[in-house]
DSSP file (Angstrom, degrees, kcal/mol; ACC not computed):
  #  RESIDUE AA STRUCTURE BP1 BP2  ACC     N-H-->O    O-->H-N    N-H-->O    O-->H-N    TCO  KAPPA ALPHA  PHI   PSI    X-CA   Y-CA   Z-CA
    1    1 A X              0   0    0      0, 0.0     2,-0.4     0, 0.0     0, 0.0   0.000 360.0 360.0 360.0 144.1  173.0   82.8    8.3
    2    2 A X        -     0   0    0      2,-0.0     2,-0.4     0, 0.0     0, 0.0  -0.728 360.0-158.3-101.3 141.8  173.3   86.3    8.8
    3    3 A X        -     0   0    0     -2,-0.4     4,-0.1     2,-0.1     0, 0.0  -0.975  17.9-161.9-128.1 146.6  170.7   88.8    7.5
    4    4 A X  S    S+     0   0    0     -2,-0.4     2,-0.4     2,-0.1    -1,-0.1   0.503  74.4  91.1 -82.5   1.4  170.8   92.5    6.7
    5    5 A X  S    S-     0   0    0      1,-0.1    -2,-0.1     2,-0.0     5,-0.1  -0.642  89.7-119.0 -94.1 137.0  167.4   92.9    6.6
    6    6 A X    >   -     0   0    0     -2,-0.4     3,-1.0     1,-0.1    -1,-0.1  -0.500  36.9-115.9 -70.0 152.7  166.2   94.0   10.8
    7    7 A X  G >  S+     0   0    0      1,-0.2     3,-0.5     2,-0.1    -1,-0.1   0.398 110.6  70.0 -84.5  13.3  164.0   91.2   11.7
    8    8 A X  G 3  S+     0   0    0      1,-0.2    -1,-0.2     5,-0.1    -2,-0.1  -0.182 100.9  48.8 -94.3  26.0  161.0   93.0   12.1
    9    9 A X  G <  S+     0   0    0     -3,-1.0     2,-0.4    -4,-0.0    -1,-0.2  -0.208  88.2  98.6-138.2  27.7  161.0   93.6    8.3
   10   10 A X    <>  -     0   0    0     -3,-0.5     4,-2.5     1,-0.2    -3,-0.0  -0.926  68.5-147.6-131.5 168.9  161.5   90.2    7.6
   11   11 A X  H  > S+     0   0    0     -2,-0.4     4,-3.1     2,-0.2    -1,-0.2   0.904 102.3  53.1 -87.5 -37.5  158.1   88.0    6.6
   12   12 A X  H  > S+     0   0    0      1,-0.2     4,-2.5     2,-0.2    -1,-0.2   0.890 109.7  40.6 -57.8 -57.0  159.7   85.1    8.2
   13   13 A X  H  > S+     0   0    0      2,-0.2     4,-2.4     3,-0.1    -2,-0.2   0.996 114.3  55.8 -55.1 -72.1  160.4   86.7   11.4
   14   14 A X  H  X S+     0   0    0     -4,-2.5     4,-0.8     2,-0.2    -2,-0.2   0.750 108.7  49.4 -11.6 -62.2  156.6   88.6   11.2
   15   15 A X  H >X S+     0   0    0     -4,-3.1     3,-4.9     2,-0.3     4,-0.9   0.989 113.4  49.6 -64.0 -69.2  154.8   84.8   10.8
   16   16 A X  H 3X S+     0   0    0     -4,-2.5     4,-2.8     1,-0.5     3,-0.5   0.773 108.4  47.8 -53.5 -55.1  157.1   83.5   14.1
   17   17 A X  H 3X S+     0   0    0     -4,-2.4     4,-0.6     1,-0.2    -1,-0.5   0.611 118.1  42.6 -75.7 -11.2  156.3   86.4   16.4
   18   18 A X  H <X S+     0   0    0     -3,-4.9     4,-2.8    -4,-0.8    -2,-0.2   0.806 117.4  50.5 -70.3 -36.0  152.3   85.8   15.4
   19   19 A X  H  X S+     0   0    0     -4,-0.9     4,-3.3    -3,-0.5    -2,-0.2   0.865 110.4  45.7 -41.9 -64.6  153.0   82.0   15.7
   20   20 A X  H  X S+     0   0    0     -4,-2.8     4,-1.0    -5,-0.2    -1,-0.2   0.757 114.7  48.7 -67.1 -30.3  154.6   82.5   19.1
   21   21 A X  H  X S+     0   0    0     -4,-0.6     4,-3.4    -5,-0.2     5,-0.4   0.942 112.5  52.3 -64.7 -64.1  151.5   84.9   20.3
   22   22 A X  H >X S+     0   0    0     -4,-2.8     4,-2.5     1,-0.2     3,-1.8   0.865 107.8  43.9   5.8-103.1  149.4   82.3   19.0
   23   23 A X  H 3X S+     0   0    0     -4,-3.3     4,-2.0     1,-0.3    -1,-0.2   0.669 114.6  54.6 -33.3 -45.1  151.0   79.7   20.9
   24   24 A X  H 3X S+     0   0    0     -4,-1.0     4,-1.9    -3,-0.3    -1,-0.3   0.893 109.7  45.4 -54.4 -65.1  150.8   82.5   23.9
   25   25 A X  H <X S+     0   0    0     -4,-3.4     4,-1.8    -3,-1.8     3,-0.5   0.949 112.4  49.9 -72.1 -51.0  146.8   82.9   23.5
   26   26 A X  H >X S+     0   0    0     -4,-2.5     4,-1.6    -5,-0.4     3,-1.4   0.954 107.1  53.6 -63.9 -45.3  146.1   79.1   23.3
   27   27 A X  H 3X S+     0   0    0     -4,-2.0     4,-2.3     1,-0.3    -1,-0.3   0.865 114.7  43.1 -54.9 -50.8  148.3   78.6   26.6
   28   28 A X  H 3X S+     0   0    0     -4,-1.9     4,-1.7    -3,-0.5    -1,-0.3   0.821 113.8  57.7 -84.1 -23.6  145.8   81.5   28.2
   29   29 A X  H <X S+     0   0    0     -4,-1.8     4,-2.2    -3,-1.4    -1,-0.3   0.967 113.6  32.1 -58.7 -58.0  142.9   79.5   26.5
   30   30 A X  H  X S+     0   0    0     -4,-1.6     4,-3.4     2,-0.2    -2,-0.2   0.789 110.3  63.4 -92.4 -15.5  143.4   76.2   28.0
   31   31 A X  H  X S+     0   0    0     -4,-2.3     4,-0.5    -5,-0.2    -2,-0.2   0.990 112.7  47.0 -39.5 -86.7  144.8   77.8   31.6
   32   32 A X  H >X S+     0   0    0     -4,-1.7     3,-3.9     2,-0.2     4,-0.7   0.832 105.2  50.9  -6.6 -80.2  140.9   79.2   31.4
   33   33 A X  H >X S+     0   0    0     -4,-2.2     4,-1.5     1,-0.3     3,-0.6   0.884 104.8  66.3 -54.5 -36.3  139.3   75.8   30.5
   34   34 A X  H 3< S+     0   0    0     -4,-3.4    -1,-0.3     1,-0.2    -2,-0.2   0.615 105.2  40.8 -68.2   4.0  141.4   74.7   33.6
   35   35 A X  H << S+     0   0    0     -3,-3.9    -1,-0.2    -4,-0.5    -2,-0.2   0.442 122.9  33.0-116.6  -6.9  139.3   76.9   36.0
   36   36 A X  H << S+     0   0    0     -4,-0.7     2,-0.3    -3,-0.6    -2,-0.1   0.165 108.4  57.7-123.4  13.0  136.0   76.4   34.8
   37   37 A X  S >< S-     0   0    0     -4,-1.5     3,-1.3    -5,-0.1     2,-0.3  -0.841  77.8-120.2-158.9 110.0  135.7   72.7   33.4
   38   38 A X  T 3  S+     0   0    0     -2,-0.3     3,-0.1     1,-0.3    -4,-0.1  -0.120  96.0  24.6 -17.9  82.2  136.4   69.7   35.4
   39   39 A X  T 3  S+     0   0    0      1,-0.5    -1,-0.3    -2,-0.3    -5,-0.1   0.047  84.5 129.4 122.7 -26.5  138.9   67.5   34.2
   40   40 A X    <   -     0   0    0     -3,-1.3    -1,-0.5    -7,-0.3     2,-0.4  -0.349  40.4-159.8 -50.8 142.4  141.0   70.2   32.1
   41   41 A X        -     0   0    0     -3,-0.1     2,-0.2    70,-0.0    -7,-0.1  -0.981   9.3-144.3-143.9 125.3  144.8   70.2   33.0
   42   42 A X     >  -     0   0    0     -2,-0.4     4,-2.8    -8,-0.2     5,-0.2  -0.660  40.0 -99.9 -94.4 167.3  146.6   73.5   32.1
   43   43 A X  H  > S+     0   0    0     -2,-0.2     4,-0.9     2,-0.2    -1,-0.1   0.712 129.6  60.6 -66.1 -20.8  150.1   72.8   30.9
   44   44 A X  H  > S+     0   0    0      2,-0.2     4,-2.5     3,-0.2    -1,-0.2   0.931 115.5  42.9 -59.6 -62.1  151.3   74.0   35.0
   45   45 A X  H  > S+     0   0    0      1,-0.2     4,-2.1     2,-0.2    -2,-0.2   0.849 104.0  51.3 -83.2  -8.3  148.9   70.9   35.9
   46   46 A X  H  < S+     0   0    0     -4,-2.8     4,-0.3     2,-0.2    -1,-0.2   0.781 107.0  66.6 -92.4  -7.1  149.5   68.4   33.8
   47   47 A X  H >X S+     0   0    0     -4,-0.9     3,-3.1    -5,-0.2     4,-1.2   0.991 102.5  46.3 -29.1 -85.0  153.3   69.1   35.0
   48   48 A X  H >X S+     0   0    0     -4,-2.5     4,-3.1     1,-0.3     3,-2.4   0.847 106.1  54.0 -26.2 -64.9  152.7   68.2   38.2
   49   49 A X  H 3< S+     0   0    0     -4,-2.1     4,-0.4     1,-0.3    -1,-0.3   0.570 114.7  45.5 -63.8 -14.6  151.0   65.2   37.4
   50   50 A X  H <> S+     0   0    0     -3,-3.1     4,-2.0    -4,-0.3    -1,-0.3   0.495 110.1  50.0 -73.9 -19.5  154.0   64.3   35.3
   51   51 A X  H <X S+     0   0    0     -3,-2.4     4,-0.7    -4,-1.2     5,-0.5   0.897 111.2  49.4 -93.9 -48.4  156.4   65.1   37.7
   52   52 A X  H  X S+     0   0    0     -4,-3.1     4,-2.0    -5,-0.3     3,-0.4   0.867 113.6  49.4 -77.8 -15.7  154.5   63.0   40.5
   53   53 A X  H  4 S+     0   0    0     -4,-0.4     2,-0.3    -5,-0.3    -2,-0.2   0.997 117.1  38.0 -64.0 -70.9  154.3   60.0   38.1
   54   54 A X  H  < S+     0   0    0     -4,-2.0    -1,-0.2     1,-0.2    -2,-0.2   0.177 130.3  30.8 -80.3  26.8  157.9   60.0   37.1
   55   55 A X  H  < S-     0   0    0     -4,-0.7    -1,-0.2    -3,-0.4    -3,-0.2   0.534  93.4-126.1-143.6 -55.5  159.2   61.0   41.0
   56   56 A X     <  -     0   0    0     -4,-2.0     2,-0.5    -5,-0.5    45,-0.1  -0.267  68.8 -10.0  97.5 139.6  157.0   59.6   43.6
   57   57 A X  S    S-     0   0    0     -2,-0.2     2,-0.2    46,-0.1    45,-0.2   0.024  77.8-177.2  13.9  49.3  155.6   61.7   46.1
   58   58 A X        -     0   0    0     -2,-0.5    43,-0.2    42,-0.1    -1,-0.1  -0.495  22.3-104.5-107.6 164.1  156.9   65.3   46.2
   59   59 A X     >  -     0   0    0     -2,-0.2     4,-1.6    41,-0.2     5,-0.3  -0.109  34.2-113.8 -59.9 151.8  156.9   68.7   48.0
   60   60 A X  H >> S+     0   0    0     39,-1.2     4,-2.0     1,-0.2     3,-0.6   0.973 122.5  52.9 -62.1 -47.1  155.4   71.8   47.0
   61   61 A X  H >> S+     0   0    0      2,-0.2     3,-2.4     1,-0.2     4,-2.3   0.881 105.8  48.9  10.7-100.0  159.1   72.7   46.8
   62   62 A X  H 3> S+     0   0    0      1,-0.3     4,-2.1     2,-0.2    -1,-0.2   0.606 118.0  40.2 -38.0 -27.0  159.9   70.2   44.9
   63   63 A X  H <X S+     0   0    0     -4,-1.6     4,-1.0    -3,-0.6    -1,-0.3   0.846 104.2  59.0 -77.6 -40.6  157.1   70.9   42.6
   64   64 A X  H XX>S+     0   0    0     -3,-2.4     3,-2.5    -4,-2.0     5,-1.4   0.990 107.7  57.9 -75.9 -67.5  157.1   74.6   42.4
   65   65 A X  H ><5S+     0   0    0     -4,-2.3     3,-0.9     1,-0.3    -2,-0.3   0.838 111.6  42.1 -26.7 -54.5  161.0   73.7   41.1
   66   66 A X  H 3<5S+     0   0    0     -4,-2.1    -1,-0.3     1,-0.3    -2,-0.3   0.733 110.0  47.5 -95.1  -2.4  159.7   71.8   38.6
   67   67 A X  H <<5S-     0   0    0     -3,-2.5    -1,-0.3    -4,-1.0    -2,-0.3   0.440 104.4-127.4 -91.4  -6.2  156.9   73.6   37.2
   68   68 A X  T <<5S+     0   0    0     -4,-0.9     2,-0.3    -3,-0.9    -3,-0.2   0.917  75.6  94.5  48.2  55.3  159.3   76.7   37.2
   69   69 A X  S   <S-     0   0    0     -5,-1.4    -1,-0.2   -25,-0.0     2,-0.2  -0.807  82.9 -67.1-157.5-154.4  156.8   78.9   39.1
   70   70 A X     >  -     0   0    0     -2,-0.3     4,-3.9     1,-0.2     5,-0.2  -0.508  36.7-113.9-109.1 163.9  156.4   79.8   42.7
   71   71 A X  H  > S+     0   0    0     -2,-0.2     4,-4.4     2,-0.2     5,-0.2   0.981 117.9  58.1 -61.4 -64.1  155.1   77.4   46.0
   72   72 A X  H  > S+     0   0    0      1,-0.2     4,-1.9     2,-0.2     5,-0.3   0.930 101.5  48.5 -49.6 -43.1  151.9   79.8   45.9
   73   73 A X  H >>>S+     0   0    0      1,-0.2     4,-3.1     2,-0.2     3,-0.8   0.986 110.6  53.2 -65.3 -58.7  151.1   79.0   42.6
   74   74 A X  H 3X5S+     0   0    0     -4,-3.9     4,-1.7     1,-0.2     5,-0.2   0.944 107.1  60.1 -22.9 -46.0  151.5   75.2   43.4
   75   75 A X  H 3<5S+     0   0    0     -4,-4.4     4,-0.3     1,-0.2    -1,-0.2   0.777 101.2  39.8 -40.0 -60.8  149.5   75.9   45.8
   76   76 A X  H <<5S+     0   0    0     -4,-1.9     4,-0.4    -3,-0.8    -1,-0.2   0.674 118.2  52.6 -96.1 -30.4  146.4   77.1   44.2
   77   77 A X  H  X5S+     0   0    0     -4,-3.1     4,-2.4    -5,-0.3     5,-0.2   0.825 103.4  54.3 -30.7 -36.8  146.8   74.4   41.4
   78   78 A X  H  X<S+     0   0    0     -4,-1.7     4,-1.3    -5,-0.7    -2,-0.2   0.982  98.5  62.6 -78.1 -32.5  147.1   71.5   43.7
   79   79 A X  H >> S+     0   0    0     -4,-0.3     3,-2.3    -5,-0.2     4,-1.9   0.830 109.5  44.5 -46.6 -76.6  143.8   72.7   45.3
   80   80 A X  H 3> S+     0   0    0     -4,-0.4     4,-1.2     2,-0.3    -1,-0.2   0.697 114.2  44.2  51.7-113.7  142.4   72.0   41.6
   81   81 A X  H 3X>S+     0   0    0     -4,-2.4     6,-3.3     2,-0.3     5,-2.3   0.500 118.0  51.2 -52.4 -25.7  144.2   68.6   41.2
   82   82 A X  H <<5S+     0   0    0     -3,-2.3    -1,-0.3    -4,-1.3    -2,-0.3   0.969 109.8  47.2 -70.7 -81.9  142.9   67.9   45.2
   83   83 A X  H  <5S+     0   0    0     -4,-1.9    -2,-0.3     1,-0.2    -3,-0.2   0.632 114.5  42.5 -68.4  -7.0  139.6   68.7   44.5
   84   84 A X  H  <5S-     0   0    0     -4,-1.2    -1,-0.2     3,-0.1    -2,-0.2   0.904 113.5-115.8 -95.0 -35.0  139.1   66.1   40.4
   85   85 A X  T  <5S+     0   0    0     -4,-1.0    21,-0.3    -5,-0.2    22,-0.3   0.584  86.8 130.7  99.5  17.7  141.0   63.6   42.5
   86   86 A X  S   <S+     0   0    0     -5,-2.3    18,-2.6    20,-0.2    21,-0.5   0.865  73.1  17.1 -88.5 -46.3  143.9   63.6   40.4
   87   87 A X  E     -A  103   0A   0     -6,-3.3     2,-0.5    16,-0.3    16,-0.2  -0.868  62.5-137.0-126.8 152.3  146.7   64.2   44.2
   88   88 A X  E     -A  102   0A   0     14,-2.8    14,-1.2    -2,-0.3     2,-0.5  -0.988   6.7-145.6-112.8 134.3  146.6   63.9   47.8
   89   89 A X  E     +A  101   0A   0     -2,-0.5     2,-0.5    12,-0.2    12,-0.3  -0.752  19.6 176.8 -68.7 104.5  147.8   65.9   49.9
   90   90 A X  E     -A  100   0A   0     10,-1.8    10,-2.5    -2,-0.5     2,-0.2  -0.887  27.9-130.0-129.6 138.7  149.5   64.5   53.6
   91   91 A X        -     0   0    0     -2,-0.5     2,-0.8     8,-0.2     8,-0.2  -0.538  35.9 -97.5 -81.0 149.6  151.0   66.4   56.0
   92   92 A X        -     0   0    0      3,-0.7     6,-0.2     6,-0.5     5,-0.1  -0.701  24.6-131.6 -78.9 114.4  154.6   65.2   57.2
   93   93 A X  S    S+     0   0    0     -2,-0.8    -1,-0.1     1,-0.2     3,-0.1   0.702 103.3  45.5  -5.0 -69.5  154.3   63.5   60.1
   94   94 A X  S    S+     0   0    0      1,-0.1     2,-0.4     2,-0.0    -1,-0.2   0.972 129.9  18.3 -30.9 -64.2  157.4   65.6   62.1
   95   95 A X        -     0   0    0      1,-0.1    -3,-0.7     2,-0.0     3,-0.2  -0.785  59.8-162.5-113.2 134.8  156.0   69.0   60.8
   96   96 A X  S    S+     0   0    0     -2,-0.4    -1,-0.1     1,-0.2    -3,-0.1   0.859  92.3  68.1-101.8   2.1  152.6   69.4   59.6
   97   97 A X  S    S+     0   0    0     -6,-0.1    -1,-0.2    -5,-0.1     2,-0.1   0.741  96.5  76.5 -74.2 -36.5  153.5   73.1   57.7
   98   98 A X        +     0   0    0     -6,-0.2    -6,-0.5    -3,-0.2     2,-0.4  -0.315  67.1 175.2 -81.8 120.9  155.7   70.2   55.4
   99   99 A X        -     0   0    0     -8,-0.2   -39,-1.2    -2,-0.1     2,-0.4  -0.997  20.2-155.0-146.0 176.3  153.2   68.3   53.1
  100  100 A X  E     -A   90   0A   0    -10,-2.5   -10,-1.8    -2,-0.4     2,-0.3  -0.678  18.9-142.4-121.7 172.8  154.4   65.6   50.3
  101  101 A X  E     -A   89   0A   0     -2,-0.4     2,-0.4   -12,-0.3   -12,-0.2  -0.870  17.1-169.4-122.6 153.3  151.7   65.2   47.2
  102  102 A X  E     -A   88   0A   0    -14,-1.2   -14,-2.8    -2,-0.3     2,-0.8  -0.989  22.7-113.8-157.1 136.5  151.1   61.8   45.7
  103  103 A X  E     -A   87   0A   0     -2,-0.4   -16,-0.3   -51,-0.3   -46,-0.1  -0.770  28.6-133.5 -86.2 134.9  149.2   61.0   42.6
  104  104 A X     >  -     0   0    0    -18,-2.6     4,-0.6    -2,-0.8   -18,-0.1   0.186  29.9-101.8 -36.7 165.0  146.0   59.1   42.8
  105  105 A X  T  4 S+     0   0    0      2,-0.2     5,-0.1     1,-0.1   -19,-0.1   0.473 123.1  49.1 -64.3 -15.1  145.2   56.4   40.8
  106  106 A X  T >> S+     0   0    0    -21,-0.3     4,-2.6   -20,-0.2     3,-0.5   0.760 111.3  55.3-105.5 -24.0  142.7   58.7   38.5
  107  107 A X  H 3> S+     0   0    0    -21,-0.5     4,-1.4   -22,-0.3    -2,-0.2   0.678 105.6  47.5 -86.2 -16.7  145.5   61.0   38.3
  108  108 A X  H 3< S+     0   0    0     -4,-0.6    -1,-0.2     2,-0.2    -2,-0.1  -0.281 118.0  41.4 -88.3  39.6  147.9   58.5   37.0
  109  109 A X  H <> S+     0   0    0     -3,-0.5     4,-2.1     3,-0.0    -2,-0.2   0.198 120.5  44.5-136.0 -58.6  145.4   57.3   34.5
  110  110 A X  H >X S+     0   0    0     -4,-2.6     4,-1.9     1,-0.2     3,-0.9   0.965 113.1  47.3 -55.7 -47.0  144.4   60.8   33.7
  111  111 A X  H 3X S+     0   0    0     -4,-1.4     4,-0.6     1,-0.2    -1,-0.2   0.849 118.4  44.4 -50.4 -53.7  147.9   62.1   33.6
  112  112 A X  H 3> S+     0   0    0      2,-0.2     4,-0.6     1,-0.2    -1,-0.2   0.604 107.8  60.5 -70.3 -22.1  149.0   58.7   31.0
  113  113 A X  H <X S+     0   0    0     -4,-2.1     4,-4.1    -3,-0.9    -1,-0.2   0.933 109.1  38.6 -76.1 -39.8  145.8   59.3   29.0
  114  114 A X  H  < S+     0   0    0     -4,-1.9     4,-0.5     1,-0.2    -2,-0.2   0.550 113.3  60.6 -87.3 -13.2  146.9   63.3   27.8
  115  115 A X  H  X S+     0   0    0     -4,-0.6     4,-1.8    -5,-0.3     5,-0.4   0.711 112.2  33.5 -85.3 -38.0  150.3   62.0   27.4
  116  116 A X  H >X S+     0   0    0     -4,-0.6     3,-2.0     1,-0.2     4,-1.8   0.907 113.1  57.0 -67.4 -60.8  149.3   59.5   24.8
  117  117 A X  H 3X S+     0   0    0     -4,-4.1     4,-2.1     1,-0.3    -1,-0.2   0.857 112.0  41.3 -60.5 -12.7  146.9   61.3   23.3
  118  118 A X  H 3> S+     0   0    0     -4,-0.5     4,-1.4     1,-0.2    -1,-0.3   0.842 109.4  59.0 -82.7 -17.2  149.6   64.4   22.6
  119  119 A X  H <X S+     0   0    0     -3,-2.0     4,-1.3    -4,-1.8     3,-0.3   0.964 112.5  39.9 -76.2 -51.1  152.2   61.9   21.6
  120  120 A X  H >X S+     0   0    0     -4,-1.8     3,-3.0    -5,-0.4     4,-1.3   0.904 112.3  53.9  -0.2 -86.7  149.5   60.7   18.7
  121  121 A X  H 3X S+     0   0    0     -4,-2.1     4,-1.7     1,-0.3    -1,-0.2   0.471 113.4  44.1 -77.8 -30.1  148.6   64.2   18.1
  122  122 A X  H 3< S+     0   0    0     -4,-1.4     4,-0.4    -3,-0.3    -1,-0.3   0.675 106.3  60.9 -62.7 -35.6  152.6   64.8   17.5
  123  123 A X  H X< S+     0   0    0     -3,-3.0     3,-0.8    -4,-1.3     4,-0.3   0.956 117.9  32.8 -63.6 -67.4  153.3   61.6   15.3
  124  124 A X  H 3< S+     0   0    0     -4,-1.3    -2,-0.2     1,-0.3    -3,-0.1   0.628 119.4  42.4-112.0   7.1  151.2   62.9   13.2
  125  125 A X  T 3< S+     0   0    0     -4,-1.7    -1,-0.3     1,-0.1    -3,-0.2   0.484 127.1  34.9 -74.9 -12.1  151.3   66.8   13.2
  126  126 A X  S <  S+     0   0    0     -3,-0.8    -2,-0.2    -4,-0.4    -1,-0.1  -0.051  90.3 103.9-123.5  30.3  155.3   66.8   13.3
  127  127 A X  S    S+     0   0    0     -4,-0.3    -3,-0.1     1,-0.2    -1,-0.1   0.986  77.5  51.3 -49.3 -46.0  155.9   63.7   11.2
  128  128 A X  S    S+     0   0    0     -4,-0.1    -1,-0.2    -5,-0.1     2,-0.1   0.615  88.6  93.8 -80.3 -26.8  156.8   65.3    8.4
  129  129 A X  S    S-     0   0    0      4,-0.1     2,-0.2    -4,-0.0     3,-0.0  -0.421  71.5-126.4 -68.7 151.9  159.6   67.7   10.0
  130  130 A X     >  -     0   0    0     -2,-0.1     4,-1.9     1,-0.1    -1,-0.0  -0.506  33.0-100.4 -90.9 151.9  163.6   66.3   10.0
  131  131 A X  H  > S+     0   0    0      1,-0.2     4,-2.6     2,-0.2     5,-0.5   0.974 127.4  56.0 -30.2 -59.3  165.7   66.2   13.6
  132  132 A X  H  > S+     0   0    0      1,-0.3     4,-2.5     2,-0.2    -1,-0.2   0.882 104.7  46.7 -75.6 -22.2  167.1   69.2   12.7
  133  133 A X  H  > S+     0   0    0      1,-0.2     4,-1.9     2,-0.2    -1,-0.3   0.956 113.6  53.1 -56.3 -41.8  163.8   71.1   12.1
  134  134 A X  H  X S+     0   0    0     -4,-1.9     4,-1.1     2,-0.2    -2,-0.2   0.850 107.2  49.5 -49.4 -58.6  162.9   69.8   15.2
  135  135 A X  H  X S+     0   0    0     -4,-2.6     4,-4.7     2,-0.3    -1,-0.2   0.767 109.0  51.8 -13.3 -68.1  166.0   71.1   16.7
  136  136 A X  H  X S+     0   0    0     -4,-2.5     4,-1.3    -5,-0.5    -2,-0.2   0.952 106.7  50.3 -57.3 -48.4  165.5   74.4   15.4
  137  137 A X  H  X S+     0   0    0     -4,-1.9     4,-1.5     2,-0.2    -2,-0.3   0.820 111.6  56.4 -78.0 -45.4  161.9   74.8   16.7
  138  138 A X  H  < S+     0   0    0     -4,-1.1    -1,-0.2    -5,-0.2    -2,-0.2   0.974 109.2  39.4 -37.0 -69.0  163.5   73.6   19.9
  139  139 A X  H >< S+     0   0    0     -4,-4.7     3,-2.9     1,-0.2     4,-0.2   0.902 114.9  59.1 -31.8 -85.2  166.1   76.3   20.2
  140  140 A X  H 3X S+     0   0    0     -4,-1.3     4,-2.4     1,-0.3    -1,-0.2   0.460 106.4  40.8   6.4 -67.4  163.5   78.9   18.9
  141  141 A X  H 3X S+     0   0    0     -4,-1.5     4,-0.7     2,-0.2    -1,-0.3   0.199 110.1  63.6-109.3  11.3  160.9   78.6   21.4
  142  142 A X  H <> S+     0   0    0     -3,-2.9     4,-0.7     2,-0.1    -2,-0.2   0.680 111.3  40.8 -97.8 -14.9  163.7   78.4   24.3
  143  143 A X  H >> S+     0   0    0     -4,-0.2     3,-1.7     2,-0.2     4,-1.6   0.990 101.7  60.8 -71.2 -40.1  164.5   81.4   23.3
  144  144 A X  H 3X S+     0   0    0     -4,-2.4     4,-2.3     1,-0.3    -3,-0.2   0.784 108.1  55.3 -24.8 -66.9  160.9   82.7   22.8
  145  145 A X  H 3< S+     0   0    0     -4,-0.7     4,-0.3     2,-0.3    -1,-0.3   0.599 103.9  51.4 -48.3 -26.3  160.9   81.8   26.9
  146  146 A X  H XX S+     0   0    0     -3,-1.7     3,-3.7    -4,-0.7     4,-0.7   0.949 112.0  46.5 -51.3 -76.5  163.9   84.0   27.8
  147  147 A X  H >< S+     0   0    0     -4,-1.6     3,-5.0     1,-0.3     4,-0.4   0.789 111.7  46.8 -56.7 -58.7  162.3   86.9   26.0
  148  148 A X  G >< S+     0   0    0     -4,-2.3     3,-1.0     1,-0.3    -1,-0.3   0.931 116.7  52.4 -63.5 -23.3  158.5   86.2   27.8
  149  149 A X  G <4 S+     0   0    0     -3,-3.7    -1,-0.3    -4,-0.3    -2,-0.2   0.803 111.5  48.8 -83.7  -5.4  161.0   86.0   31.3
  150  150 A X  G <<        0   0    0     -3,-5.0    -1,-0.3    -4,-0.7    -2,-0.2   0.075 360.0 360.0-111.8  20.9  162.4   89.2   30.2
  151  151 A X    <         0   0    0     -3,-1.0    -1,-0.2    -4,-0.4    -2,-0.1  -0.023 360.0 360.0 -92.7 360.0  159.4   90.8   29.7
């Protein structure tokens, strides 16, 4: 549905962009808590730690690719992830500039613990929403991620 009203007059519109800032400021909140308190996983690390569960072993490449961010920021995360015990680091055997990452056993425990507990914490803050809300809220906040990449 089309509206005639600009969307920056509309209340609806108003709530989403505080919603999405919101969303914005907690992201910077818990980024924080990942640099000064032990065991905190920003949403960048607890990527990884997903990524190395459901993959095996990969490269800072690989990684940077899936976290959508640069090798150097891998970089200085995995230090991080190195130092709670969560990944190891091993240099390739050919090259030693090459290193694979592998999750630990405390990093596949940690990594499985914050996946339950947000799957909980999801049953029962989005119960109440239909697919297609769901859907919508999907779209929504993929666009929301254009615009912040176009910023």
């Amino acid at each position: 549905m089309v509206h005639a009203v600009p969307p920056a007059e509309r209340p609806a519109f108003a709530a989403l962009a505080r919603a999405a800032y919101q969303l914005s400021a907690a992201d910077a909140r818990l980024r924080g808590r990942a640099t000064r308190e032990a065991g905190a996983l920003s949403m960048t690390h607890a990527r990884v730690l997903k990524l190395l569960d459901e993959r095996g072993p990969l490269s800072v490449t690989a990684l940077a690719e899936g976290t959508e961010t640069s090798t150097a920021a891998v970089t200085q995360l995995l230090k991080g992830l190195v130092a709670a015990g969560y990944v190891d680091k091993q240099e390739a055997a050919d090259d030693r500039r090459k290193v694979r990452v592998k999750l630990t056993p405390a990093g596949r425990a940690r990594h499985r613990q914050r996946e339950a507990s947000i799957q909980q914490w999801m049953q029962q803050a989005l119960a109440q929403y239909s697919d297609a809300d769901l859907s919508a809220a999907t779209q929504i906040l993929g666009q929301l991620g254009a615009l912040y990449d176009a910023l």
